[in-house]
DRENDRENVEX-741993 format. One record per residue (C-alpha): residue number from 1; residue in three letters; x, y, z. Coordinates in steps of 0.05 Angstrom, whole numbers, plus 5000, padded with zeros to 4 digits. Example, Ala and Ser with C-alpha at 12.3 -4.5 7.8 and 13.67 -1.06 7.14 Angstrom:
2
    nr   rest      X      Y      Z
     1    ALA   5246   4910   5156
     2    SER   5273   4979   5143
END
This chain:
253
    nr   rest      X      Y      Z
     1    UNK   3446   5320   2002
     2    UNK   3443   5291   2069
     3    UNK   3512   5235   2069
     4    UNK   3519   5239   2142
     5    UNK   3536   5167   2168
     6    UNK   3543   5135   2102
     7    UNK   3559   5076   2111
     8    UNK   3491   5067   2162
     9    UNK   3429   5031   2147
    10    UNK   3367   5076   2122
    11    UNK   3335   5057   2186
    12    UNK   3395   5086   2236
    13    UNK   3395   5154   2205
    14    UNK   3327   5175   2196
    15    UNK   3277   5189   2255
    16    UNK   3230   5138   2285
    17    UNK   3177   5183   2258
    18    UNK   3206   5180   2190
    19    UNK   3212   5099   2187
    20    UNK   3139   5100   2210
    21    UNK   3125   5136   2148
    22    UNK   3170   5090   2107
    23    UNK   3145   5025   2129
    24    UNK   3067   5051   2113
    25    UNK   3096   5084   2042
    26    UNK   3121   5012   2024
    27    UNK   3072   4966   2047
    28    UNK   3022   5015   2012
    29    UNK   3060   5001   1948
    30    UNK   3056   4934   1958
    31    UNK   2983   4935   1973
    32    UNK   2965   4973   1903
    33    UNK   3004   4913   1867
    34    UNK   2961   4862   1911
    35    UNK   2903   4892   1888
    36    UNK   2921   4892   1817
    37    UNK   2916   4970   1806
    38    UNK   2994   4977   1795
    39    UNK   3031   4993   1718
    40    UNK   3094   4954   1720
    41    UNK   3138   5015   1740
    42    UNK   3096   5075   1723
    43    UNK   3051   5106   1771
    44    UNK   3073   5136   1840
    45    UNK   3050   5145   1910
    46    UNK   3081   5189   1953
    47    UNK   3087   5218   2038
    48    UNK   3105   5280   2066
    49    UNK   3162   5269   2118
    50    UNK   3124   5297   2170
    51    UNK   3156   5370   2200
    52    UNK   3196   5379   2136
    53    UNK   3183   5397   2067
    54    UNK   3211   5330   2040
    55    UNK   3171   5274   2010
    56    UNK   3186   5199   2001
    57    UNK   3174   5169   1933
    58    UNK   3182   5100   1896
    59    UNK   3247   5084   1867
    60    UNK   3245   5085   1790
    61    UNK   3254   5021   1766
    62    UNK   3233   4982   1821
    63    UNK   3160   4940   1814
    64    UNK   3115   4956   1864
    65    UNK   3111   4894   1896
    66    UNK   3199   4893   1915
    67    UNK   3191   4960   1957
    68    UNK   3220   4972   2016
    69    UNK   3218   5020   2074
    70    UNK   3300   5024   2058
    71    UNK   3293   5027   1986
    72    UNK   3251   5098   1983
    73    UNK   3276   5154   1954
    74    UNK   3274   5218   2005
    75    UNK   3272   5289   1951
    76    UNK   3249   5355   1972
    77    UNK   3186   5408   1933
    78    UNK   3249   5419   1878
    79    UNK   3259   5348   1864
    80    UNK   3325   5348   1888
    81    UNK   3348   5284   1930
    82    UNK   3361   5299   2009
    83    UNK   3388   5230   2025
    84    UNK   3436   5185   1971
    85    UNK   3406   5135   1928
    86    UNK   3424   5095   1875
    87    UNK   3360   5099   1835
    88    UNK   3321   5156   1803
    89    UNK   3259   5182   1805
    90    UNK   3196   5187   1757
    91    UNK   3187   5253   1730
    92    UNK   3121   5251   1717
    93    UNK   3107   5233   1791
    94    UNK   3152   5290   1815
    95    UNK   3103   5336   1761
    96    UNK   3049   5309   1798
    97    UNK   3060   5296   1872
    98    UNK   3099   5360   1888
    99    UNK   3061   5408   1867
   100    UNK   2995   5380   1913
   101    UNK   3043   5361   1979
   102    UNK   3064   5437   1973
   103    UNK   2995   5464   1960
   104    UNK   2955   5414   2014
   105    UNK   2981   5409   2081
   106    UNK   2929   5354   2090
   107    UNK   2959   5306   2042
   108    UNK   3006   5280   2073
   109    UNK   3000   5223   2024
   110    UNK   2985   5224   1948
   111    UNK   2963   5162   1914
   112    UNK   2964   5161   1834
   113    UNK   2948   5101   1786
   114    UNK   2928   5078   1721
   115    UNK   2885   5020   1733
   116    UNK   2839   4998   1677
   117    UNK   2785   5004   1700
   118    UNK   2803   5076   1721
   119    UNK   2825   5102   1664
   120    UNK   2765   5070   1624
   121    UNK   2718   5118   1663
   122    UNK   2769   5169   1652
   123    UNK   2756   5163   1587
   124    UNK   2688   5168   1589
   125    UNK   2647   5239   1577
   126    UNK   2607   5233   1636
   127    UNK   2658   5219   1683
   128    UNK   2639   5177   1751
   129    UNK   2562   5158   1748
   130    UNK   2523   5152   1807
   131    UNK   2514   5082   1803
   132    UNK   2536   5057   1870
   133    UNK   2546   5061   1943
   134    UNK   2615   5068   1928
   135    UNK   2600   5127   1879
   136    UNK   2555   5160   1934
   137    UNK   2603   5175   1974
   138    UNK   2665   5193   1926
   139    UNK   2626   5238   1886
   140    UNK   2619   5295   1933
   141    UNK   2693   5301   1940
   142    UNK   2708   5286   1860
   143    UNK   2748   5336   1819
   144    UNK   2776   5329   1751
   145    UNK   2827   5348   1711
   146    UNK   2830   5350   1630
   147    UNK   2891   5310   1597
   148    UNK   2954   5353   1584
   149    UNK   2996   5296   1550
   150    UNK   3049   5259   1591
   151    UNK   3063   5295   1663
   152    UNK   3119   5326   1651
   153    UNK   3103   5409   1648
   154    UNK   3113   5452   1700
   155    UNK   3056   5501   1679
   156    UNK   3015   5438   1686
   157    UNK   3018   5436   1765
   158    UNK   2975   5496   1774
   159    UNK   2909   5477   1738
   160    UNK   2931   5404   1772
   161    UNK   2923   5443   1844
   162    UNK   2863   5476   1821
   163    UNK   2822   5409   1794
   164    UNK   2839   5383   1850
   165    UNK   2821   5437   1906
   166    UNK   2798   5412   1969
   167    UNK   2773   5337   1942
   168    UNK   2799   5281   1957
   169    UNK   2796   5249   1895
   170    UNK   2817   5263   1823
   171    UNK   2803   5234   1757
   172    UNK   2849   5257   1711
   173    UNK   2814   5249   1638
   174    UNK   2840   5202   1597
   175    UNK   2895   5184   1641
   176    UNK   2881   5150   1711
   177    UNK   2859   5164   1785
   178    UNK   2881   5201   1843
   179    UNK   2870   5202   1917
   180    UNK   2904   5238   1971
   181    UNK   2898   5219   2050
   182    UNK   2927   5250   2114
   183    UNK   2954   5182   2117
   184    UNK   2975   5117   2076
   185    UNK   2909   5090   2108
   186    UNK   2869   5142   2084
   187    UNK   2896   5150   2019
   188    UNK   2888   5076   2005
   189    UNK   2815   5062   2034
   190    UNK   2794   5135   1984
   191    UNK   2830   5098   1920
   192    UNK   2797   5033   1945
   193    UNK   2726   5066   1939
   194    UNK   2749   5096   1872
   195    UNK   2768   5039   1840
   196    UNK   2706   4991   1860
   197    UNK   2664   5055   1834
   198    UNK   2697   5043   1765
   199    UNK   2697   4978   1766
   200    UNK   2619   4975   1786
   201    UNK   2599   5027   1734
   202    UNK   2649   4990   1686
   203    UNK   2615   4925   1697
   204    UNK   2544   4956   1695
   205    UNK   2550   4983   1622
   206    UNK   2566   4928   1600
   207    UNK   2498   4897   1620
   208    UNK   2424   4920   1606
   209    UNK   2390   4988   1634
   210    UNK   2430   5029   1677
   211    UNK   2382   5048   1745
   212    UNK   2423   5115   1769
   213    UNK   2420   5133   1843
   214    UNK   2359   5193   1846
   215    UNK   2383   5260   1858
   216    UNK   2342   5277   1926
   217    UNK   2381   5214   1945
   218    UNK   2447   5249   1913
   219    UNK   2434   5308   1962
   220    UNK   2431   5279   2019
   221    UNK   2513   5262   2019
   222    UNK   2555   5286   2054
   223    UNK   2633   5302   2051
   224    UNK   2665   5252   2097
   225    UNK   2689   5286   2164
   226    UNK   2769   5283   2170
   227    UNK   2752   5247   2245
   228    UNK   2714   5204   2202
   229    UNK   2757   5181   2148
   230    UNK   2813   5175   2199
   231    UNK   2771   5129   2244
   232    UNK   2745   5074   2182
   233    UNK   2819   5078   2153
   234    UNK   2858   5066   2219
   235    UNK   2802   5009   2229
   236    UNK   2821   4974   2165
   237    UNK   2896   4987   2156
   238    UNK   2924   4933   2209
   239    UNK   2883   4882   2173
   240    UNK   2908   4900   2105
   241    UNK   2980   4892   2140
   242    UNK   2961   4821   2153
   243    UNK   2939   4809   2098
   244    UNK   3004   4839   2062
   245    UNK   3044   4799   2122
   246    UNK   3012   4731   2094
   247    UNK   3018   4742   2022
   248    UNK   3081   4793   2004
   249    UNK   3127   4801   2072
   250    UNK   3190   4837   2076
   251    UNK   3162   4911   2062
   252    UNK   3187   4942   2133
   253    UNK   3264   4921   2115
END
């Protein structure tokens, strides 16, 4: 464990690189508690220090909406901590988050909740229905991955990598969503279309006739380019900053 300079600030002993990563990391927590799709202390997001194979992830015990770029907790692929803190860390979001950093070099960032209106279509049979725009496009990149009990198994993390393959989102049955992004941006604008996919088919059961998108219009999607998803999230991150700047400040300390 790294105790170099001890009695520094967070911010004079890690790279400008790493605080990048850390001030993203927390204002994305803050952002998932804005939007409502938070569990008091119980679901987990999570970036790759970039050049190392450490992650950053939330400290247990903390509600989303009190993170900090400082208050991150810095563990490596064994979920062993690389730099002193005085919290713990959620097991079930080390089961979860380690296993993916190590086997995706791409995501860089792994986003995991338990929203309701996730984990109602979790819940459901027929999984995500193609019942909107926001479906459309999620649906070509959708795994999923059948309910084990609480995350806590290490013989879990295999069929986890396997659901998952090279989507970029994840509904875990029974459980919640899960998004990953080569960036906070990324990860956030994927669980953002996600969630309002839910939410609209959630909303649309509980009216008349369901009309289902046709499949020769199905066909014609496309997996989103990685230039592509990089270009709409970079274009909609500084404006969720603002946003987070106006209503919860404080995250970048």
């Amino acid at each position: 464990m790294d105790t170099v300079g001890k009695g520094a600030s967070v911010r004079e002993r890690v790279s400008d690189t790493e605080w990048q990563v850390r001030k993203d990391l927390a204002a994305l927590y803050r952002l998932v508690a804005l939007f409502g799709w938070d569990d008091l202390i119980f679901t987990h997001i999570t970036a790759k220090v970039p050049g190392t194979e450490h992650f950053l992830i939330n400290p247990y015990g903390m509600m989303f909406d009190e993170i900090t770029a400082s208050s991150l907790v810095k563990i490596d692929l064994d979920g062993r901590k690389v730099m002193e803190s005085e919290y713990d860390i959620n097991p079930a979001g080390f089961t979860i988050h380690s296993c993916i950093h190590a086997a995706r070099k791409d995501a860089m960032c792994v986003l995991h909740t338990h929203s309701i209106n996730g984990v109602a279509v979790s819940a459901q049979k027929g999984g995500l229905l193609p019942l909107s725009q926001f479906a459309f496009i999620a649906l070509r990149s959708l795994g999923y991955h059948d309910y084990e009990g609480l995350a806590l198994n290490p013989e879990e993390q295999p069929r986890l990598v396997r659901d998952l393959g090279s989507n970029n989102y994840l509904i875990l049955r029974n459980h919640g969503l899960l998004t990953v992004g080569q960036t906070m941006a990324e990860a956030f604008q994927a669980m953002h279309r996600l969630e309002a996919a839910c939410m609209v088919q959630v909303r649309a059961q509980a009216g008349g006739e369901l009309t289902f998108i046709p499949p020769e219009i199905l066909a014609r999607a496309a997996v989103e380019s990685p230039a592509d998803r990089a270009h709409k999230a970079a274009l909609a991150w500084p404006g969720l900053l603002r946003r987070l700047d106006r209503r919860n400040p404080g995250y970048a300390d």
